[in-house]
C-alpha positions as CSV (number, residue, x, y, z in Angstrom):
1,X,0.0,0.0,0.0
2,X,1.3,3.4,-0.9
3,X,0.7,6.5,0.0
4,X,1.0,10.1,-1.5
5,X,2.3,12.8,-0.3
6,X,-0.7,14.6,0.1
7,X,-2.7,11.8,1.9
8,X,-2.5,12.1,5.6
9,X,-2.0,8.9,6.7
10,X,-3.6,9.5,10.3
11,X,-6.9,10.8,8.7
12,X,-9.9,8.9,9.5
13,X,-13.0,9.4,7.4
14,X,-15.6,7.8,9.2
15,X,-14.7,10.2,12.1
16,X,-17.2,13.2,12.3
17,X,-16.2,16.8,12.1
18,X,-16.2,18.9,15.5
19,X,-17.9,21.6,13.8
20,X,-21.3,21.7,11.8
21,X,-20.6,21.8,8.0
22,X,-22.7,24.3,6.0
23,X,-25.7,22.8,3.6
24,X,-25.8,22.7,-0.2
25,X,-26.7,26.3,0.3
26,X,-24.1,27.7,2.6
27,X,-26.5,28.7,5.2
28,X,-25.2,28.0,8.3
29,X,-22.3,30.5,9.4
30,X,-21.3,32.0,12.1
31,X,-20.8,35.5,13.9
32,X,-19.0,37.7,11.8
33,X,-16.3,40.5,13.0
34,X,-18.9,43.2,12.2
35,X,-21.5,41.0,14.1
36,X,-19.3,40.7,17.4
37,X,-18.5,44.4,17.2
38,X,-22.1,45.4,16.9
39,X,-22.8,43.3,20.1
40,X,-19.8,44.5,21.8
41,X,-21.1,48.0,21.1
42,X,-24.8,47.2,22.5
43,X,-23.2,46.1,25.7
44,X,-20.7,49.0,26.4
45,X,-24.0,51.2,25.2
46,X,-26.6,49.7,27.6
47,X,-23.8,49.8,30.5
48,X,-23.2,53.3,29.6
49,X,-27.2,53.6,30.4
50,X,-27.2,51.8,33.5
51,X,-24.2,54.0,35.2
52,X,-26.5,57.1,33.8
53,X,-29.3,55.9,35.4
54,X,-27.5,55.1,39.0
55,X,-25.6,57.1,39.3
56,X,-25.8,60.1,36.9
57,X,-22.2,59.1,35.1
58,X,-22.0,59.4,31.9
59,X,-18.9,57.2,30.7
60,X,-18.9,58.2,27.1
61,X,-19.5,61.9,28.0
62,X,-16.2,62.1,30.7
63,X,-14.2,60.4,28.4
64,X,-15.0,62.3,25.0
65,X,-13.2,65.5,24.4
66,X,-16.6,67.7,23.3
67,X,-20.6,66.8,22.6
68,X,-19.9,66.0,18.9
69,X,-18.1,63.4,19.8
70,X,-20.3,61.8,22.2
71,X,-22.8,62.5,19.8
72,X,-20.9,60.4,17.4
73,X,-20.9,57.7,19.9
74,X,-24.1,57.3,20.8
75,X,-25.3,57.4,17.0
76,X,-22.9,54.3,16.5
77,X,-24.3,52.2,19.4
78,X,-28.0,52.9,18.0
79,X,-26.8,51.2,14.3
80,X,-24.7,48.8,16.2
81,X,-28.5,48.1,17.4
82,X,-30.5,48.0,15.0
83,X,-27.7,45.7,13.1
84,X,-28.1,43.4,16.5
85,X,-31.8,43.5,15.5
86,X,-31.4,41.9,11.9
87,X,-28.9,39.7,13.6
88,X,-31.2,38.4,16.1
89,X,-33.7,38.0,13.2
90,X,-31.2,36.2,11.0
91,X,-30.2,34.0,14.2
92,X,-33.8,32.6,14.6
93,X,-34.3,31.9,11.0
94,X,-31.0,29.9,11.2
95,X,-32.1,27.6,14.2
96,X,-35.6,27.4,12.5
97,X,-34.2,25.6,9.3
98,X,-31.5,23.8,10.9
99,X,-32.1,20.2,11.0
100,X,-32.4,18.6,14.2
């Protein structure tokens, strides 16, 4: 029996993958870069809110040179959230066709 050089002769075929393979279709994925820093976004936004609403500190405003700025920064949590919206939406659809 020979082998090539670009057989692995350790691999095992009958042995399953660790992660789930995409369909036909390429539906399955996961979280893109984009995705995670929407999220991350969302959470440093909605802690930001909290500390405002305990006790009156506004994180984003103390560390942002002028109101612009802050400004800026709250406009870019509020797409990061409506992109965490479609992802939530995209999410369910995903676990709603996926077999099993």
């Amino acid at each position: 029996m020979e082998i090539s050089r670009n057989e692995d002769p350790s691999a095992q075929d009958d042995v399953p993958d660790a992660e789930p393979q995409p369909d036909a279709e390429g539906s399955r994925r996961g979280l893109s870069v984009l995705d995670w820093s929407a999220l991350m976004a969302v959470v440093a936004g909605g802690l930001n809110c909290g500390l405002i609403a305990a006790v009156k500190l506004d994180v984003a405003a103390k560390l942002l040179p002028n109101a612009t700025a802050a400004r800026v920064v709250y406009g870019v949590v509020g797409l990061a959230a409506l992109h965490c919206v479609v992802l939530l939406f995209r999410l369910a659809e995903e676990a709603r066709d996926a077999p099993g």
